[in-house]
C-alpha positions as CSV (number, residue, x, y, z in Angstrom):
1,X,0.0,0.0,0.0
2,X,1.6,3.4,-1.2
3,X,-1.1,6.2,1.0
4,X,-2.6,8.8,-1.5
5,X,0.4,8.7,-3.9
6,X,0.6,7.4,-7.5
7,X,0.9,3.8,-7.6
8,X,4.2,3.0,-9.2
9,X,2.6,1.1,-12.1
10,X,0.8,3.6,-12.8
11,X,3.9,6.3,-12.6
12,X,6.3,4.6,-15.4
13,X,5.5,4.8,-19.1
14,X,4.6,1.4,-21.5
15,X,6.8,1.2,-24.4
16,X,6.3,-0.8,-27.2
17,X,4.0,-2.8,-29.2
18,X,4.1,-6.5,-29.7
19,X,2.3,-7.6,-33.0
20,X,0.2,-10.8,-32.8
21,X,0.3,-11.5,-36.5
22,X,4.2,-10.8,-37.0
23,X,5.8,-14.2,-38.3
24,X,9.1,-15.4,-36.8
25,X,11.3,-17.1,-38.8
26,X,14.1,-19.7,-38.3
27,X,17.0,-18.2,-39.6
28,X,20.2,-20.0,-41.5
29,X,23.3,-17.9,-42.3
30,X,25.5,-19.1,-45.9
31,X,28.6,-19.6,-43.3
32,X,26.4,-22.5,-41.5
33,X,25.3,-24.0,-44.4
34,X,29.1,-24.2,-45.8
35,X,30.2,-25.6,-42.4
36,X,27.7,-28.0,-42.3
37,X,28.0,-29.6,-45.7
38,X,32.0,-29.4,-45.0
39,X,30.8,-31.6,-41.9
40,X,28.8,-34.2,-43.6
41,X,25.6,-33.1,-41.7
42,X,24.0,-31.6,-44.7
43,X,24.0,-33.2,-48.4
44,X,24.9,-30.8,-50.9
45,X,23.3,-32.6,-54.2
46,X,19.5,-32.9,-52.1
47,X,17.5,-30.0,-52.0
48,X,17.6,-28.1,-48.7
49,X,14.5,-27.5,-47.1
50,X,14.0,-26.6,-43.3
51,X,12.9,-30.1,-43.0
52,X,16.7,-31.5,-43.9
53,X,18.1,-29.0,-41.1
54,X,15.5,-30.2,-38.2
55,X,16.7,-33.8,-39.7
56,X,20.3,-32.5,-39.3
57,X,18.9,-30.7,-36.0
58,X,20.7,-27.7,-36.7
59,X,17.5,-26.0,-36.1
60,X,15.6,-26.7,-33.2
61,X,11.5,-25.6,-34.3
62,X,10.5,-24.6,-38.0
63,X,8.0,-21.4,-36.1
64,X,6.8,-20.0,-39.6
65,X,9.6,-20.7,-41.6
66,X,13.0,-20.6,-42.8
67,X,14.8,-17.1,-43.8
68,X,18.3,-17.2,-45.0
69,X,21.0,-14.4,-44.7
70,X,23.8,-14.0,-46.2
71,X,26.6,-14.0,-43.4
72,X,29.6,-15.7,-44.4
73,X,31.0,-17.5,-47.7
74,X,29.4,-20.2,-49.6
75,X,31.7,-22.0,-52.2
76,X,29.2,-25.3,-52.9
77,X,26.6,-25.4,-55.5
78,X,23.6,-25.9,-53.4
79,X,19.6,-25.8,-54.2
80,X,17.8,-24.5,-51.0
81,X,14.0,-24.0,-50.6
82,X,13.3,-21.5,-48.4
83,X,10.6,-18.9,-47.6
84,X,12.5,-15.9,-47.2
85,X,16.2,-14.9,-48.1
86,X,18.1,-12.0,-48.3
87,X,19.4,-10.2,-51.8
88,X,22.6,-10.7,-50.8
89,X,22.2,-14.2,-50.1
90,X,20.6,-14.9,-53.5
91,X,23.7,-13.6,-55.3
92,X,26.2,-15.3,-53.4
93,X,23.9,-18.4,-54.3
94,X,23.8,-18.0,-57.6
95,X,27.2,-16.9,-57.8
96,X,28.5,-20.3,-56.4
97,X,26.2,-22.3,-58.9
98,X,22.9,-23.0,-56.8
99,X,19.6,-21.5,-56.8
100,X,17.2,-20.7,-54.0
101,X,13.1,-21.0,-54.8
102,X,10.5,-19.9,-52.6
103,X,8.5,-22.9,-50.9
């Protein structure tokens, strides 16, 4: 009980707004996807979808889909299915011989 004074959660601003609809993505950089087919975890000549990588479990949940970026180098000729991806990432793609498609 505070007397006849402002109650503190009253006194201090909200910030923010939190979207219900906003979709989160699982995210894969071009630097994993190098290191992972360098590993043996991933298989360059299949198709890579986000269900190879929960296969591979390099992700853990699919949430609404797969976004890659375009951090690192990627020297293999991969085909990736994906729902979102980066400009960036599409050229280095295409650049090294693969091709990304939307799902």
């Amino acid at each position: 009980f505070q007397g006849g004074q402002m109650p503190i959660l009253r006194r201090f601003p909200k910030f923010g707004f939190n979207n219900p609809f906003a979709k989160e993505y699982a995210t894969i950089n071009l630097g994993d996807i190098e290191k992972f087919i360098a590993s043996g975890k991933i298989d360059a000549s299949a198709p890579i979808t986000i269900d190879t990588l929960m296969t591979a479990k390099i992700i853990n949940r699919a949430k609404d889909g797969l976004k890659v970026l375009a951090k690192g180098e990627i020297k293999s000729s991969v085909n990736i299915i994906a729902d979102k991806w980066s400009k960036t990432a599409e050229q280095a793609i295409v650049k090294a011989g693969g091709s990304i498609k939307n799902k």
